[in-house]
Short mmCIF file of the C-alpha atoms (twelve columns), coordinates in Angstrom:
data_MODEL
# 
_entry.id   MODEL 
# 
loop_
_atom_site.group_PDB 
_atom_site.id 
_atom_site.type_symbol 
_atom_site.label_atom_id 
_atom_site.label_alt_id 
_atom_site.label_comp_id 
_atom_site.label_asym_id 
_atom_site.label_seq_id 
_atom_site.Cartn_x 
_atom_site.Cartn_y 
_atom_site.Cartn_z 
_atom_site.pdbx_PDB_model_num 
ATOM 1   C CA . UNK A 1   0.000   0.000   0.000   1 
ATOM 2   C CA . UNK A 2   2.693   2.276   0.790   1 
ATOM 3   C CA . UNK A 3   3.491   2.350   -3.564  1 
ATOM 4   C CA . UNK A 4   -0.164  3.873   -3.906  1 
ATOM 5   C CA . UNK A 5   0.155   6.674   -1.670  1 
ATOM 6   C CA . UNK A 6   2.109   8.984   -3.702  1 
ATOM 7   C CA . UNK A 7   -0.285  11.140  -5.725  1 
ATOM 8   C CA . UNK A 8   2.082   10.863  -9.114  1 
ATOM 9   C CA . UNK A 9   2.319   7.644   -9.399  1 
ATOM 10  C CA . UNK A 10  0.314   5.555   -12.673 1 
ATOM 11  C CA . UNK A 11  -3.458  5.120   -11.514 1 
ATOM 12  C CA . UNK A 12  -3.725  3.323   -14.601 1 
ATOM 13  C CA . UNK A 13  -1.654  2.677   -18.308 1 
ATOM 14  C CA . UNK A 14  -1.058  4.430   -20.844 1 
ATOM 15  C CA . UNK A 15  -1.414  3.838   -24.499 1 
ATOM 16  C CA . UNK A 16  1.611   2.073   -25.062 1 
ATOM 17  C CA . UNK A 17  1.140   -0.070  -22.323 1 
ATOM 18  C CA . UNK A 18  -2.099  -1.336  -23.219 1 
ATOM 19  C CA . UNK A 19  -0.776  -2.075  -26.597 1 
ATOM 20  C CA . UNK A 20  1.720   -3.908  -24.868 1 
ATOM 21  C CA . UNK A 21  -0.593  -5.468  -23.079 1 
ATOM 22  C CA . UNK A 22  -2.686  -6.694  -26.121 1 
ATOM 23  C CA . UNK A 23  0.622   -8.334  -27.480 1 
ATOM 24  C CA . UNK A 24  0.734   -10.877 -25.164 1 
ATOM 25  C CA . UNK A 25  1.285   -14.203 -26.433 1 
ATOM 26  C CA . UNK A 26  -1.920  -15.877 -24.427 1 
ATOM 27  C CA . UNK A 27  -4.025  -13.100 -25.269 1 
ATOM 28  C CA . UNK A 28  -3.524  -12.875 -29.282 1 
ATOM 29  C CA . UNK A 29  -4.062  -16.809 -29.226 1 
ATOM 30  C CA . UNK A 30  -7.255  -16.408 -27.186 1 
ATOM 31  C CA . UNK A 31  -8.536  -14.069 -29.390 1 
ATOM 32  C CA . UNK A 32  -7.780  -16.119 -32.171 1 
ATOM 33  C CA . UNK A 33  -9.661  -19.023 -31.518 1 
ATOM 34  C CA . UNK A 34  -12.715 -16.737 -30.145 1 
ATOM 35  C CA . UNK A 35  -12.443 -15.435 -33.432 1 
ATOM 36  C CA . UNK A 36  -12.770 -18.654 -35.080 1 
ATOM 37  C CA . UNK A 37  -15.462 -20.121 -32.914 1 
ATOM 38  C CA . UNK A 38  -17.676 -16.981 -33.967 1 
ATOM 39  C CA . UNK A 39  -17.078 -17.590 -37.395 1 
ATOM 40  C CA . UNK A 40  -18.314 -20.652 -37.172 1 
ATOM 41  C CA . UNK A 41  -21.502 -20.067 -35.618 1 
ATOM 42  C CA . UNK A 42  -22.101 -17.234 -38.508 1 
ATOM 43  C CA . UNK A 43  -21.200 -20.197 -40.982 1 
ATOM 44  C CA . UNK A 44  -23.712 -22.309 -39.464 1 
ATOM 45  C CA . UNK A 45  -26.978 -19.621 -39.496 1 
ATOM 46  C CA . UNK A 46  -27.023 -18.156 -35.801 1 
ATOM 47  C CA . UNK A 47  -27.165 -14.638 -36.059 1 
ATOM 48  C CA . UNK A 48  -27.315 -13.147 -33.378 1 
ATOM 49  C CA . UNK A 49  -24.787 -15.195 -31.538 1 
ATOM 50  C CA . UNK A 50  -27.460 -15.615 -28.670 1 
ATOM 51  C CA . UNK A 51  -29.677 -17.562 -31.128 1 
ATOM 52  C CA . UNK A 52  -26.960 -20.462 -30.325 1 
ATOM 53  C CA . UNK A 53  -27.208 -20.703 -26.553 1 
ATOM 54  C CA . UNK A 54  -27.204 -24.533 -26.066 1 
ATOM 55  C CA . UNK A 55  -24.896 -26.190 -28.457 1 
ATOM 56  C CA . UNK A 56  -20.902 -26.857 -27.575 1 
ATOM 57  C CA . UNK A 57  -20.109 -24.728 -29.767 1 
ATOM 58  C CA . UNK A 58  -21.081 -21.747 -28.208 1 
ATOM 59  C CA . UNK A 59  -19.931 -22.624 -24.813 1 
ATOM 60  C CA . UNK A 60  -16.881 -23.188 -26.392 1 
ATOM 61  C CA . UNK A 61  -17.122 -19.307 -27.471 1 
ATOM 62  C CA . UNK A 62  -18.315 -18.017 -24.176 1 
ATOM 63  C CA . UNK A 63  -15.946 -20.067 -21.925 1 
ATOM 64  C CA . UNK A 64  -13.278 -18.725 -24.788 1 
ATOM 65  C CA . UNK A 65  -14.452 -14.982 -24.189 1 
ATOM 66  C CA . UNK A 66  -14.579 -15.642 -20.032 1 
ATOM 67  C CA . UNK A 67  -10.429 -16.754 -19.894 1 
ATOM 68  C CA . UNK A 68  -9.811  -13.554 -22.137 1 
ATOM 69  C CA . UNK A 69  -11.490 -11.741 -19.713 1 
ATOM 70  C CA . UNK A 70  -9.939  -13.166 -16.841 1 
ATOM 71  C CA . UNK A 71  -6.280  -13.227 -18.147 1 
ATOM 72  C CA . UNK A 72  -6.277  -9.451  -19.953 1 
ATOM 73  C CA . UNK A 73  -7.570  -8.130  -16.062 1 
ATOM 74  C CA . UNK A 74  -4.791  -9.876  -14.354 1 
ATOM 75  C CA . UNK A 75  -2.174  -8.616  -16.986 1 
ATOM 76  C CA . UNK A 76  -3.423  -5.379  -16.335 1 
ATOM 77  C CA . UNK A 77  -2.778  -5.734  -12.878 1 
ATOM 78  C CA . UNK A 78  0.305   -6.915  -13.159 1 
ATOM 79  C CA . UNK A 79  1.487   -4.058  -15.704 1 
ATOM 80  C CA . UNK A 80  0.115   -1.928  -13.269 1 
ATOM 81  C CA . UNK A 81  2.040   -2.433  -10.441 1 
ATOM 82  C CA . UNK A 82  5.054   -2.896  -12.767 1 
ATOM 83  C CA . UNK A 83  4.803   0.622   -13.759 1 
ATOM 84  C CA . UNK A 84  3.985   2.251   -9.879  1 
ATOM 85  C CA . UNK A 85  7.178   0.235   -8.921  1 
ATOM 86  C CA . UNK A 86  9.394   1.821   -11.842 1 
ATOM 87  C CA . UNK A 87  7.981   5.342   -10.870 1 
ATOM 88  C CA . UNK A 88  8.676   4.918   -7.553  1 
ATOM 89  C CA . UNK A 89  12.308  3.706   -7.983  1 
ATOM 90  C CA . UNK A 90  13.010  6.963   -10.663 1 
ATOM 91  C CA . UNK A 91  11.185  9.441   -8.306  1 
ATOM 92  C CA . UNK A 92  14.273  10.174  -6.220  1 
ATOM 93  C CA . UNK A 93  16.403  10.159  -9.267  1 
ATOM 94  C CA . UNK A 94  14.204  13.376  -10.547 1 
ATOM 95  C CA . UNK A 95  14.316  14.793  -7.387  1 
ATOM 96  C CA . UNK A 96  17.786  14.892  -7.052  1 
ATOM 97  C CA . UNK A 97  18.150  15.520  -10.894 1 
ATOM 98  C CA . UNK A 98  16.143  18.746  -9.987  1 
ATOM 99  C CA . UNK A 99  18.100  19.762  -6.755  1 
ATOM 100 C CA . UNK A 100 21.592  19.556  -9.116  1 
ATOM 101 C CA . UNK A 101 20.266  21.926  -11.506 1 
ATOM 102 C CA . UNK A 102 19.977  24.950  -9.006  1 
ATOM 103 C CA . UNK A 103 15.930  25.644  -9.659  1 
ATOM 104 C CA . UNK A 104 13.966  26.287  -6.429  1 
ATOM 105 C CA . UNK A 105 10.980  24.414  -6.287  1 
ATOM 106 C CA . UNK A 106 8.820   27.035  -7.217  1 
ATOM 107 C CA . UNK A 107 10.903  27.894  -10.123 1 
ATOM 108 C CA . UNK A 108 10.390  24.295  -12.193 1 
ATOM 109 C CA . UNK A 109 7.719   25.741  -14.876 1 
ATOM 110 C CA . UNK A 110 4.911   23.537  -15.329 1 
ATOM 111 C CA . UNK A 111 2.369   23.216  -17.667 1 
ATOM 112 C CA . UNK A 112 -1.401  24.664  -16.588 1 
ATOM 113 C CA . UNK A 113 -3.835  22.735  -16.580 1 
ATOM 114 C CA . UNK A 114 -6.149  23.360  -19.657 1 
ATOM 115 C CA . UNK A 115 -10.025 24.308  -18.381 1 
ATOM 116 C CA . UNK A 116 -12.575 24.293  -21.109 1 
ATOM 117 C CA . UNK A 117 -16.252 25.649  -20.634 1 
ATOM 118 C CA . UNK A 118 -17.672 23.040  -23.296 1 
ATOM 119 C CA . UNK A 119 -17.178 19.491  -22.508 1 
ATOM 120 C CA . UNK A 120 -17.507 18.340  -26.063 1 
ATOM 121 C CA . UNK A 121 -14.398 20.703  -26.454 1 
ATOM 122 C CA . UNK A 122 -12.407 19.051  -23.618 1 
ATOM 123 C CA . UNK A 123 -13.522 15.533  -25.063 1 
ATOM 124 C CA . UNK A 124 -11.914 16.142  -28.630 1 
ATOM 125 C CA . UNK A 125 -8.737  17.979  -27.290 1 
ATOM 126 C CA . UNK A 126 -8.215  14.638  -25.112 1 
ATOM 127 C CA . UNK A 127 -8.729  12.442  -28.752 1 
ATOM 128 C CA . UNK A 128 -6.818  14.528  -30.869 1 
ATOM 129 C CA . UNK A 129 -3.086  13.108  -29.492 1 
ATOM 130 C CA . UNK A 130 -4.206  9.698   -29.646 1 
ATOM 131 C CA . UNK A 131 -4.402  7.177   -32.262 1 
ATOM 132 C CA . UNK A 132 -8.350  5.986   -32.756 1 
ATOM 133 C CA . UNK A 133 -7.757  2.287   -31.539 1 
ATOM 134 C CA . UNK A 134 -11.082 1.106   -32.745 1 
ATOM 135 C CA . UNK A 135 -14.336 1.848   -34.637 1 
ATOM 136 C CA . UNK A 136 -15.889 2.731   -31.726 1 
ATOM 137 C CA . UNK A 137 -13.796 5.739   -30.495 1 
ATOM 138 C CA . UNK A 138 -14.258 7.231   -34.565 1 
ATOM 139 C CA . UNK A 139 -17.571 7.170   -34.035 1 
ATOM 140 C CA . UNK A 140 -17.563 8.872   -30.231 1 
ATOM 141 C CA . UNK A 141 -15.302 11.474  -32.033 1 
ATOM 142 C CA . UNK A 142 -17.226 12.302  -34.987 1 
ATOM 143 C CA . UNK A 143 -20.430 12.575  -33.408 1 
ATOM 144 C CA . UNK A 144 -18.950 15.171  -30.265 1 
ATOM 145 C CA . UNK A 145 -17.513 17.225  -32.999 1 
ATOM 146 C CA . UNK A 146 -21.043 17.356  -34.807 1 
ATOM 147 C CA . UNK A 147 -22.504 18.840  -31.088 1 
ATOM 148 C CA . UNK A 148 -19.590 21.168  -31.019 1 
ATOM 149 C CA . UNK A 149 -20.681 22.489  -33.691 1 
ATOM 150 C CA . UNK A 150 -23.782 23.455  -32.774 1 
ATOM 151 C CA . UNK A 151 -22.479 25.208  -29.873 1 
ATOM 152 C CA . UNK A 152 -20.653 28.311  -29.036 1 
ATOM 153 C CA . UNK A 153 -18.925 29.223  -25.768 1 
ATOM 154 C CA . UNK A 154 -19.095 32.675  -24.421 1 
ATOM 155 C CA . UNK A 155 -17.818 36.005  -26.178 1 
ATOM 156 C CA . UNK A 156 -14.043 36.450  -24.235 1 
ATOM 157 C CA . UNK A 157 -13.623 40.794  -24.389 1 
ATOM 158 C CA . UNK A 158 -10.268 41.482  -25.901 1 
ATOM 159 C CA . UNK A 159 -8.946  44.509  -23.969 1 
ATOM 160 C CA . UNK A 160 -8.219  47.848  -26.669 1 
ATOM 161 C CA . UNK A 161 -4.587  48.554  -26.873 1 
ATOM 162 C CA . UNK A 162 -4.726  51.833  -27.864 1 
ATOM 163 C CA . UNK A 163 -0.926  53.553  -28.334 1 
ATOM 164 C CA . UNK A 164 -0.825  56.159  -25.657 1 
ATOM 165 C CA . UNK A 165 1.559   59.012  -25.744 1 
ATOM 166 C CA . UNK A 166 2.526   61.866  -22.785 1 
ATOM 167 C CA . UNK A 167 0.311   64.984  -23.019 1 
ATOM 168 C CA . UNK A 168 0.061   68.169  -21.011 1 
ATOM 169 C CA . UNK A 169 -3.253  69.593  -20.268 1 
ATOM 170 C CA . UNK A 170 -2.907  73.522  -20.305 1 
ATOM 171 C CA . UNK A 171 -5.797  75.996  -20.063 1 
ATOM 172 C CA . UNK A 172 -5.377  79.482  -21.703 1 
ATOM 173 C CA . UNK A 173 -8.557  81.709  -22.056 1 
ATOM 174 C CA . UNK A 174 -11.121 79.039  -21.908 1 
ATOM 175 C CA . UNK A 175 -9.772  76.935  -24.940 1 
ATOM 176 C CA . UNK A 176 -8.111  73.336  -23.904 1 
ATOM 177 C CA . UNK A 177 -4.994  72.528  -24.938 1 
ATOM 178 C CA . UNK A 178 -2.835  69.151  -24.928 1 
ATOM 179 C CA . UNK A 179 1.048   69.513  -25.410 1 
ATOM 180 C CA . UNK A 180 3.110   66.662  -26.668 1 
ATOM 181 C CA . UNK A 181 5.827   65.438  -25.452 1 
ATOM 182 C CA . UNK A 182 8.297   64.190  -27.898 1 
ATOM 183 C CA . UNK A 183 10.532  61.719  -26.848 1 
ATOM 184 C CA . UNK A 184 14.338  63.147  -27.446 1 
ATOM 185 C CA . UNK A 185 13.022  66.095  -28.300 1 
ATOM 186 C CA . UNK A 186 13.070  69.112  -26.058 1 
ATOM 187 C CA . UNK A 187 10.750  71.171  -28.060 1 
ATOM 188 C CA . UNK A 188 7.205   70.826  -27.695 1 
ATOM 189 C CA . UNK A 189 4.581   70.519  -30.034 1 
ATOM 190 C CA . UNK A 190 1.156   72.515  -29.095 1 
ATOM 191 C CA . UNK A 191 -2.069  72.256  -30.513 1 
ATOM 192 C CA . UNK A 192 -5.770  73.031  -29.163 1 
ATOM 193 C CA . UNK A 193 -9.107  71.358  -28.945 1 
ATOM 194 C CA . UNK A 194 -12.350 72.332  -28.741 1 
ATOM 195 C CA . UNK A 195 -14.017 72.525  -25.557 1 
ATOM 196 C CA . UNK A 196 -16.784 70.756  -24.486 1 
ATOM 197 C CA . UNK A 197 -19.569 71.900  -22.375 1 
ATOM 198 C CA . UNK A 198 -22.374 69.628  -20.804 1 
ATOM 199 C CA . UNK A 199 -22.384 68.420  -24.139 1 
ATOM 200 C CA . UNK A 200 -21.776 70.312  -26.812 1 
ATOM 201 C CA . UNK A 201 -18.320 71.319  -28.852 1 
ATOM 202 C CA . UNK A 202 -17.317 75.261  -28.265 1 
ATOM 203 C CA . UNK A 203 -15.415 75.886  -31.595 1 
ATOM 204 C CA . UNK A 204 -13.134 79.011  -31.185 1 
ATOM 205 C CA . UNK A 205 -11.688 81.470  -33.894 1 
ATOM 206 C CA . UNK A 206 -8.351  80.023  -34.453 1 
ATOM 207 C CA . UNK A 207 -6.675  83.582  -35.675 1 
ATOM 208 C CA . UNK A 208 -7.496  85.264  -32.275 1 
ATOM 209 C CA . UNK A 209 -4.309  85.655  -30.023 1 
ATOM 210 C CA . UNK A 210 -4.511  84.738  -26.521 1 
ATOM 211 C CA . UNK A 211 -5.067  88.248  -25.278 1 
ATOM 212 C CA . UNK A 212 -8.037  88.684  -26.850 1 
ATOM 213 C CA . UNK A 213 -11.336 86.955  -25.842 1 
ATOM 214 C CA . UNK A 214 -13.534 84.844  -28.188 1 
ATOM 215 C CA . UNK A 215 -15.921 87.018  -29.921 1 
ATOM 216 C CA . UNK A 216 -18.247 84.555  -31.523 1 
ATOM 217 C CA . UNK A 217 -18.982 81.296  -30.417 1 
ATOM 218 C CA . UNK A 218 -20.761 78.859  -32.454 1 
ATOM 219 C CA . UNK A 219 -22.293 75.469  -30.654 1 
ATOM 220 C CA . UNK A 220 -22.891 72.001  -32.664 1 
ATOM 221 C CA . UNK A 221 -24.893 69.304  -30.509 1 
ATOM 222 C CA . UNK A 222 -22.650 66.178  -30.799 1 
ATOM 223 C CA . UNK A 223 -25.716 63.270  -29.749 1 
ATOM 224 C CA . UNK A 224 -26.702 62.094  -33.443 1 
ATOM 225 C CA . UNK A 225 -30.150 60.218  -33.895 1 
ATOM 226 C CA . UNK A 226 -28.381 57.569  -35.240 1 
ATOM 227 C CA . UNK A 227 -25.349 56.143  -33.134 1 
ATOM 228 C CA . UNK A 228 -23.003 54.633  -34.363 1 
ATOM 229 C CA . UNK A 229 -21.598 52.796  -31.443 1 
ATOM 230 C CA . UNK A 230 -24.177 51.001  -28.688 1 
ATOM 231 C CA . UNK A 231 -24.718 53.605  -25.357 1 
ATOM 232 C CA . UNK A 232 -26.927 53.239  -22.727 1 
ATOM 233 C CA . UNK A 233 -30.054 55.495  -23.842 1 
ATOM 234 C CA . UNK A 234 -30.962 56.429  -20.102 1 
ATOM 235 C CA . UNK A 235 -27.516 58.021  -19.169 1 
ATOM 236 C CA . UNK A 236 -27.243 59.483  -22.493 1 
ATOM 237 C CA . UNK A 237 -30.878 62.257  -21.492 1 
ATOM 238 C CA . UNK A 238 -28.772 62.803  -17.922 1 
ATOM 239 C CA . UNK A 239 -27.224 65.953  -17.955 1 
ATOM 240 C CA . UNK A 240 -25.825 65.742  -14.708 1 
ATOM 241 C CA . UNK A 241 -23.175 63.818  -16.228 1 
ATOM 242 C CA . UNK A 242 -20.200 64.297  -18.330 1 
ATOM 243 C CA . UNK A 243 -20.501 64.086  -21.827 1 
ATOM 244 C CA . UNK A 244 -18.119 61.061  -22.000 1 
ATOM 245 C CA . UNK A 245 -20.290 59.264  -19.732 1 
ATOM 246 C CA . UNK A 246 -23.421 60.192  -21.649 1 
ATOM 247 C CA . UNK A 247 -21.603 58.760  -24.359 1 
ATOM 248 C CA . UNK A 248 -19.962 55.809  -23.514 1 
ATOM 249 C CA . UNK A 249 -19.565 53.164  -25.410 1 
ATOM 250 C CA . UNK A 250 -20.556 49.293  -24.315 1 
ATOM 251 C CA . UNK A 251 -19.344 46.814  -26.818 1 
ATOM 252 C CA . UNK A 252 -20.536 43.701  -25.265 1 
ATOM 253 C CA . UNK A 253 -24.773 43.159  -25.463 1 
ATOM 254 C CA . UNK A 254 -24.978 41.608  -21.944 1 
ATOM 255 C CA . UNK A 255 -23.306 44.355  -20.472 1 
ATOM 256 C CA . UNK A 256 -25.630 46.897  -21.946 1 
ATOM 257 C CA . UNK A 257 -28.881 44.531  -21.023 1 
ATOM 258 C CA . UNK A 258 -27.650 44.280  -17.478 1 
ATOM 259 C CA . UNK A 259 -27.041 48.115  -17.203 1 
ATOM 260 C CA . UNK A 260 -30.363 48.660  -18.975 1 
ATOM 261 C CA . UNK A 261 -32.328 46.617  -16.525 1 
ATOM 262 C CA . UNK A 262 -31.056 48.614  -13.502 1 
ATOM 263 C CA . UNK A 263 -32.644 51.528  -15.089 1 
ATOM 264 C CA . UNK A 264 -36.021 49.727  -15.205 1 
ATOM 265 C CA . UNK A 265 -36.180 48.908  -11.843 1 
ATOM 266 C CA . UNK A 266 -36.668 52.135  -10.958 1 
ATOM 267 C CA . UNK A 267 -40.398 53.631  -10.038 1 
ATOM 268 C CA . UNK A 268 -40.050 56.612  -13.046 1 
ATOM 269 C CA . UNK A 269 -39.478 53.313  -16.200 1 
ATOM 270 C CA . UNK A 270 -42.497 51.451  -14.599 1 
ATOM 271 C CA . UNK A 271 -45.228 53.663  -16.337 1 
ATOM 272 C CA . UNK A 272 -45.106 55.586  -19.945 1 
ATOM 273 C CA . UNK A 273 -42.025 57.831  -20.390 1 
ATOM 274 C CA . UNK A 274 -40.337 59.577  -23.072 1 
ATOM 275 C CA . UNK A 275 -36.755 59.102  -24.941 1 
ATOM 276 C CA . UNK A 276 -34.094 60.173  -22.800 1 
ATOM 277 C CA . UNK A 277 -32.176 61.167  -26.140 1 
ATOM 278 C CA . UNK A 278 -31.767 64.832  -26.338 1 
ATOM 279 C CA . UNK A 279 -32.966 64.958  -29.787 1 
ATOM 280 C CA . UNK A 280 -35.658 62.512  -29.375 1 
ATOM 281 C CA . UNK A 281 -39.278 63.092  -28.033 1 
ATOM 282 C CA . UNK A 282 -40.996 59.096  -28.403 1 
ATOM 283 C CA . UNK A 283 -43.406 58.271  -25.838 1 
ATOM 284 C CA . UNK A 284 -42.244 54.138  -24.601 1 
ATOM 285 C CA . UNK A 285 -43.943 51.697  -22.510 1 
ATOM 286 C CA . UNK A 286 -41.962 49.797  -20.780 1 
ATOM 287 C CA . UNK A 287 -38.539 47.600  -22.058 1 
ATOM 288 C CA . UNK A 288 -39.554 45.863  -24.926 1 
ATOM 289 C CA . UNK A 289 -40.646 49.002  -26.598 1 
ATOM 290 C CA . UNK A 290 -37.544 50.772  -25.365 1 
ATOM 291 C CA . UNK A 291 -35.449 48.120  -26.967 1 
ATOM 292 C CA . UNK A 292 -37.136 48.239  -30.056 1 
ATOM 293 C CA . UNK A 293 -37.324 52.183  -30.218 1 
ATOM 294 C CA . UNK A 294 -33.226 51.855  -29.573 1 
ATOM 295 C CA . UNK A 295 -33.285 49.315  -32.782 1 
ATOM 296 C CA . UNK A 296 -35.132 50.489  -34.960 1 
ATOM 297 C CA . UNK A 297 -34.791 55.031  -34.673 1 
ATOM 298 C CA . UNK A 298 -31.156 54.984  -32.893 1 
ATOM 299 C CA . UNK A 299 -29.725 51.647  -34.243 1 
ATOM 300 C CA . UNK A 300 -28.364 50.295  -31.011 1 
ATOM 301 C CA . UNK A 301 -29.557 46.679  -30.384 1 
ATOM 302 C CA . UNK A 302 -29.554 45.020  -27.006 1 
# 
């Protein structure tokens, strides 16, 4: 018992040992002559083989079938604890191979253990390294790659990697501006922006000089009917909030369902209300007409 207690040893053989196994002289002449017994009931008209249950020659089968049986399960055994002995005597050997080379325990890499959400994915990555050893196993993979099919595992979010550079914020007169910081270079490069105020884009005269103040300014609404880019239509009426926030964008559909339903569950969604889009003035009842509203006059599907 004390051989079993080590979590790495063999639980059970491996492919090459079970074709090992199958080699054994006892076994392949076993099989043989089970082989030829069923042949000759086929020759003789009993199909299936249990129409034959009575004669010698069938017994003759069935003992045949019960010593195959018998002898493959002790062979096993016997393999078994052939291997478990041969891991146990190369165990310290590994160990101390390990210690000579320096590495800390926690510094031997090791391969993670693969997790798969679908289990007919896990099922065929298991198959793929190993030879099909019968009909049987073709079939198993064939028909679990027909399910996968048929199936898709959850939308993973790829995270944007945007290229960020170094910019200064600097306010002069009102007007935003963002300096850039070259790398190597001690000059720096200015440019401005247009402001933006509770949602809407404050374009200045760019031939005024910084002494002077703005003499005209000329708003443009920036909230188009048609967005190109799924929001949440609730924040976007809130003008409490910045205009980034009224505009932000939510890739992923369940996000935007689950932030949508925290809106309904307030008292103001339960009854008739209008579009919170500033350019909108729709009267909705309730979510499925919001959703559809958001489909079908601001093209953002939930």
């Amino acid at each position: 018992m004390g051989l079993l207690r080590d979590r790495r040893a063999p639980t059970e053989l491996n492919g090459r040992q079970k074709e090992e196994l199958q080699k054994d002289v006892i076994l392949v002449s076993l099989c043989k002559d089970r082989a030829a017994y069923r042949q000759q009931l086929y020759e003789e008209g009993f199909y299936p083989l249990e129409k034959a249950k009575g004669i010698t020659l069938y017994k003759n089968y069935e003992e045949t079938k019960r010593k195959i049986g018998s002898i493959y399960q002790r062979l096993y055994r016997e393999h078994l604890d052939k291997a478990i002995r041969e891991f146990h005597d190369s165990v310290d050997t590994i160990k101390v191979a390990r210690q000579l080379s320096g590495k800390a325990a926690g510094e031997v890499l090791t391969l993670p253990a693969a997790e798969f959400e679908l289990k007919e994915r896990a099922t065929i990555a298991s198959m793929l390294f190993r030879p099909f050893e019968n009909d049987k196993t073709r079939v198993e993979f064939v028909r679990t790659s027909a399910r996968l099919c048929q199936l898709q595992e959850t939308r993973q979010p790829k995270a944007l990697k945007r290229k960020m550079e170094q910019f200064v914020a600097v306010g002069d007169n009102g007007v935003l501006s963002l300096r850039k910081c070259s790398k190597g270079h001690p000059s720096l490069e200015v440019f401005s922006l247009p402001q933006c105020r509770n949602g809407e884009t404050v374009d200045h005269d760019p031939g005024a000089s910084r002494s002077e103040e703005p003499k005209e300014v000329q708003c443009q609404h920036t909230y188009p009917i048609v967005l190109h880019q799924p929001v949440c239509l609730i924040c976007i009426g809130n003008k409490e909030f910045t205009y980034d926030r009224r505009m932000r964008h939510i890739p992923r559909k369940d996000v935007l369902n689950k932030h949508v339903e925290t809106h309904f569950r307030l008292p103001e969604y339960q009854m008739e209300f209008q579009c919170r889009h500033p350019h909108c003035c729709a009267i909705l009842h309730g979510v499925s007409h919001f959703k559809r509203h958001a489909l079908e006059i601001h093209g953002v599907s939930h």
